[in-house]
C-alpha positions in Angstrom: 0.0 0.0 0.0 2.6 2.5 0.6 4.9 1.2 -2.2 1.8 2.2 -4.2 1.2 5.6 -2.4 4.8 6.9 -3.2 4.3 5.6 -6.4 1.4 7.5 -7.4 3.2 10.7 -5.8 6.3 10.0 -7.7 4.1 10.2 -11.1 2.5 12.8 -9.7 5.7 15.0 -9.3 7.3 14.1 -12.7 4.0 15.3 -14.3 3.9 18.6 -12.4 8.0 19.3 -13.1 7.4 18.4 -16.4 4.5 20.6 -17.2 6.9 23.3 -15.9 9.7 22.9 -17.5 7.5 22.5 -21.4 6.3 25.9 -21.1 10.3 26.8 -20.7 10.8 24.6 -23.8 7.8 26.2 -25.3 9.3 29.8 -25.4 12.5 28.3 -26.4 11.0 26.9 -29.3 8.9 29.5 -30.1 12.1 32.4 -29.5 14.2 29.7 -31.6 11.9 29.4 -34.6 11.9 33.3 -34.7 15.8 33.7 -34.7 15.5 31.1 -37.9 12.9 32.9 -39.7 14.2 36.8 -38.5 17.7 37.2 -38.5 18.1 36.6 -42.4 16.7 40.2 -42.1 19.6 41.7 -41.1 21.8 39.8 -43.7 19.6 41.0 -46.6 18.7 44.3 -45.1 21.4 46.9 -43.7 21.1 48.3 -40.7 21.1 51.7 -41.4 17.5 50.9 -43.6 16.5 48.7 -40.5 17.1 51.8 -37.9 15.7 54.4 -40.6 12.1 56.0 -39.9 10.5 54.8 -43.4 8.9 52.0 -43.4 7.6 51.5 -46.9 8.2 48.0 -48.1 7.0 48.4 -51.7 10.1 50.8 -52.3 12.3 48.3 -50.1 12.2 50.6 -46.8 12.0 49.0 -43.6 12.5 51.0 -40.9 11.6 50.2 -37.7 11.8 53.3 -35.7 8.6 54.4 -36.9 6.9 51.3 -36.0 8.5 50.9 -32.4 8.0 54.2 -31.3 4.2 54.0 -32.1 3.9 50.4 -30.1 6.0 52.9 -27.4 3.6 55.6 -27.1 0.4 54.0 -26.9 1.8 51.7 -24.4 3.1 54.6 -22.2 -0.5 56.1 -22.6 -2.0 52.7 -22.1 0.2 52.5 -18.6 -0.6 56.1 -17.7 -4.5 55.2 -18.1 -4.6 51.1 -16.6 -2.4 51.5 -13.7 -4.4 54.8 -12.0 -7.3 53.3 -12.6 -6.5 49.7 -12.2 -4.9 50.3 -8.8 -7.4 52.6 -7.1 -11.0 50.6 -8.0 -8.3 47.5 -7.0 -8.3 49.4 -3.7 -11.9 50.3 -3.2 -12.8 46.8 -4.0 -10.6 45.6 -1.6 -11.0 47.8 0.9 -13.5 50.3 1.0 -16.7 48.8 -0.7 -19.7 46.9 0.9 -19.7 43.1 0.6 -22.3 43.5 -2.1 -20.5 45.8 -4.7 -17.6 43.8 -4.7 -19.9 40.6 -5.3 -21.5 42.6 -8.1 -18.5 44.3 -9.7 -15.9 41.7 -9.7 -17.8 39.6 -12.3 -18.3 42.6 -14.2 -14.8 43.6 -14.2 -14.2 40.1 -15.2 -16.6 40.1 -18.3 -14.9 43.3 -19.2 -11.3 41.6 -19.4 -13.2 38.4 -21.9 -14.1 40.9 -24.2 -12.6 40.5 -28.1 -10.5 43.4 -28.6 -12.2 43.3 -32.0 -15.8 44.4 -30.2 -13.8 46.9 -28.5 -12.0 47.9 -31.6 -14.9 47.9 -33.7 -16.6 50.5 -30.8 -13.6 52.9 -30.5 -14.0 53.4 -34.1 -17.7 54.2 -34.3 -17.7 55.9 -31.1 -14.9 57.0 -29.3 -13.2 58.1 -32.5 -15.5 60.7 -33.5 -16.0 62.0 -30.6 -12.2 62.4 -30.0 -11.7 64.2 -33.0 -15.0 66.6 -32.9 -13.6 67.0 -28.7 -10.0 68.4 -29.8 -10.9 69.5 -32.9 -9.0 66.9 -35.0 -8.6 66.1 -38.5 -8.9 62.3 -37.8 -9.6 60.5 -35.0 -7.3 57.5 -35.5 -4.8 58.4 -33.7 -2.3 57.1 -30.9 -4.4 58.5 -28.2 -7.3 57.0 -29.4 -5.5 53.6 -29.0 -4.0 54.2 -25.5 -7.9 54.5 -24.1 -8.8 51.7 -25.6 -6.0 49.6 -24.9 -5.5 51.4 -21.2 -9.6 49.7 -21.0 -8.1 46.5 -21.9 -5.6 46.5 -19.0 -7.6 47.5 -16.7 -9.4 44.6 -15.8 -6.0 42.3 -15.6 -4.9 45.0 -13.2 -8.0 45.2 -11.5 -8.1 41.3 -10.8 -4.5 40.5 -10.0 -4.0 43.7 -7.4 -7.5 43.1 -5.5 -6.4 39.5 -5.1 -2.8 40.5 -3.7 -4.6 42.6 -1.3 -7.0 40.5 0.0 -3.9 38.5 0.5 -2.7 40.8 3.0 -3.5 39.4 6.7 -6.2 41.2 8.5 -3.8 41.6 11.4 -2.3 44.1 9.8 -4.9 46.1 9.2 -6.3 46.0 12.9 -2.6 46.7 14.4 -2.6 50.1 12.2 -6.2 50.7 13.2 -5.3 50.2 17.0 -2.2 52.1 17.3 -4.4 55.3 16.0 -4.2 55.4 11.9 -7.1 56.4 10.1 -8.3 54.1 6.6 -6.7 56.1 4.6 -3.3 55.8 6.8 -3.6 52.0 6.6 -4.4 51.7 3.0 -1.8 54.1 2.2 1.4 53.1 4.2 0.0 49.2 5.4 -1.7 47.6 3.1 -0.6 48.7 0.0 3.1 48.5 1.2 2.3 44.9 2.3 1.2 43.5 -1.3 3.5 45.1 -3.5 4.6 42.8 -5.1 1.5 41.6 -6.2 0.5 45.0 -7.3 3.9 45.5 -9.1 2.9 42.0 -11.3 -0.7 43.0 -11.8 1.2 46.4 -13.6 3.3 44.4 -15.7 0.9 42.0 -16.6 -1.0 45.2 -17.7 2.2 46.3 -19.9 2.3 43.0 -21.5 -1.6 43.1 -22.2 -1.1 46.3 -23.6 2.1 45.2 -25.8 0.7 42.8 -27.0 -2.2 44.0 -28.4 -3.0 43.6 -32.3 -6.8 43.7 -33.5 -7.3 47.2 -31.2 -4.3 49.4 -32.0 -4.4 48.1 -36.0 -8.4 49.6 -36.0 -8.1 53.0 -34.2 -4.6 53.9 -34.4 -4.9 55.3 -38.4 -2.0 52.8 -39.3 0.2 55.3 -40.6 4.4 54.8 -40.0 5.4 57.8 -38.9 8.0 58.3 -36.0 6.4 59.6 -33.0 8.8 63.0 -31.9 7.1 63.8 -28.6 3.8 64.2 -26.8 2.1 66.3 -29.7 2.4 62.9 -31.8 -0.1 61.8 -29.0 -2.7 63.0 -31.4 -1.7 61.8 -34.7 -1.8 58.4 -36.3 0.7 55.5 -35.4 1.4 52.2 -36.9 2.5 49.5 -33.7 4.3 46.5 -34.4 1.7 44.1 -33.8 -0.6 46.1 -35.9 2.1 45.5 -38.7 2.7 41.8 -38.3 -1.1 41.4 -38.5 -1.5 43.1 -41.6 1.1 42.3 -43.9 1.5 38.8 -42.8 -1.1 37.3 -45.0 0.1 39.0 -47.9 4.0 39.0 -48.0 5.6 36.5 -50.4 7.3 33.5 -48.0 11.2 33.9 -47.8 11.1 37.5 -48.9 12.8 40.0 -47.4 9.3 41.7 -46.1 8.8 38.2 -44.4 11.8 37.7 -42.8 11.7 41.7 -42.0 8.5 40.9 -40.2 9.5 37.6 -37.8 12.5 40.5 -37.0 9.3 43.0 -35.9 8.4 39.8 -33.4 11.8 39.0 -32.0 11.7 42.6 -31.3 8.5 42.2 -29.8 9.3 39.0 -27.6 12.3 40.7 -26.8 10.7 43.7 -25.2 8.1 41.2 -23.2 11.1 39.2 -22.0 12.6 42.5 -20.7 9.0 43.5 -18.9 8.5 40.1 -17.3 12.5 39.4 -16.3 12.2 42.8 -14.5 8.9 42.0 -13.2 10.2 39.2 -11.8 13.7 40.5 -10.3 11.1 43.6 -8.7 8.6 41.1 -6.9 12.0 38.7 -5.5 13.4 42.3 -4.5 10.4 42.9 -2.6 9.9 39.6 -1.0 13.7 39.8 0.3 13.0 42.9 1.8 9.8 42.0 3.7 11.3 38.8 4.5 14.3 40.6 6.5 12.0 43.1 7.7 9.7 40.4 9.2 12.8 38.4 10.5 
């Protein structure tokens, strides 16, 4: 009988590792078969074309500032939107709100994050576009800022979700300690609780910031999809082209083993590249955190 016990847990535990260690060898595969299928890229295409702001691929221009810089600015607007909002209704959830608004808005907020970013796409463009451009007096309301609503919505709920949860994690202790020794709500919120699930906070950001990264169907219907090299915050209100937006819609039509193709899987190493660099320093953040609280508690 217990021969057959630790058997069962010994399968048990090679099925778990291994299901851990394929998604590793998942990504590798994945990050490999882009290497294969990008970096002819850069043996057909020089570099100065490749870090040039055209991006016309008719003519043979593939620049890739233009197309960066838009995916950069409507992620930075994105961020500036998700993380005030996401944070603080995270907060009120959490803290503030009867039982029975947080039993009615947390599958709500839920829904929200299921949405198709097509729907969403598809309303920003009959809705929120116009009335953008008729609001600040436009010539078109395709533009970057149009797309960092939109995508700062998108985020919002994977915020939402991810912080509440790290602070309900927070022991109630904690809470009544502050309380007792004469803080006010606010106080404890502020410089207790908040303080006390950072790290889960800091992952429901990035997890934002990857959401909003890696965005395609959104950005490509409300952004104007025009390649132009954002300069500064005034390009806030013209139209962008984002990488994903790029991949999505010149993908079907390239020529396989051109050098628009292989330009294109460069576009995604880029791209997994820059989601690599969010979620390593994500996860170097949350382990600096825990360190800290774990000397503090010690």
């Amino acid at each position: 009988m217990d021969k057959n016990i630790t058997r069962h847990e010994s399968l048990i535990t090679f099925f778990i590792k291994s299901t851990g260690y394929s998604a590793i060898v998942f990504v590798g595969m994945i990050f490999i078969f882009l290497l294969l299928e990008g970096l002819p890229a850069i043996q057909k295409v020089n570099l100065a074309t490749l870090f040039s702001s055209r991006w016309y691929p008719i003519e043979d221009y593939f620049g890739l500032l233009p197309l960066i810089g838009g995916s950069l600015i409507i992620t930075l607007g994105a961020i500036l939107i998700a993380v005030p909002f996401g944070i603080g209704s995270a907060v009120y959830l959490s803290e503030i709100a009867p039982r029975w608004v947080r039993d009615l808005m947390k599958p709500f907020i839920e829904i929200l994050g299921g949405l198709p970013s097509v729907v969403l796409g598809f309303l920003g463009m009959l809705i929120l576009s116009p009335f953008l451009r008729k609001l600040l007096e436009l010539p078109t309301g395709l533009t970057a800022l149009t797309g960092s609503i939109l995508l700062g919505g998108i985020a919002i709920p994977t915020v939402v979700s991810v912080a509440e949860d790290a602070l309900d994690a927070v022991p109630k202790s904690f809470r009544d300690a502050s309380l007792a020794i004469g803080a006010t709500e606010w106080q404890t919120i502020w410089r207790v609780t908040l303080p006390a699930a950072r790290s889960g906070v800091l992952t429901a950001i990035m997890l934002g910031v990857g959401r909003a990264i890696g965005e395609t169907m959104t950005v490509m219907m409300v952004t104007g999809n025009a390649p132009i090299l954002p300069k500064g915050i005034n390009d806030l209100f013209s139209p962008v082209r984002t990488m994903t937006a790029t991949i999505a819609a010149e993908m079907g039509e390239v020529a396989s083993g051109s050098v628009h193709y292989h330009v294109l899987f460069l576009i995604g190493i880029v791209l997994f590249l820059i989601s690599l660099i969010v979620n390593i320093t994500a996860s170097a953040v949350v382990f600096r955190q825990k360190k800290r609280q774990e000397r503090i508690l010690s």
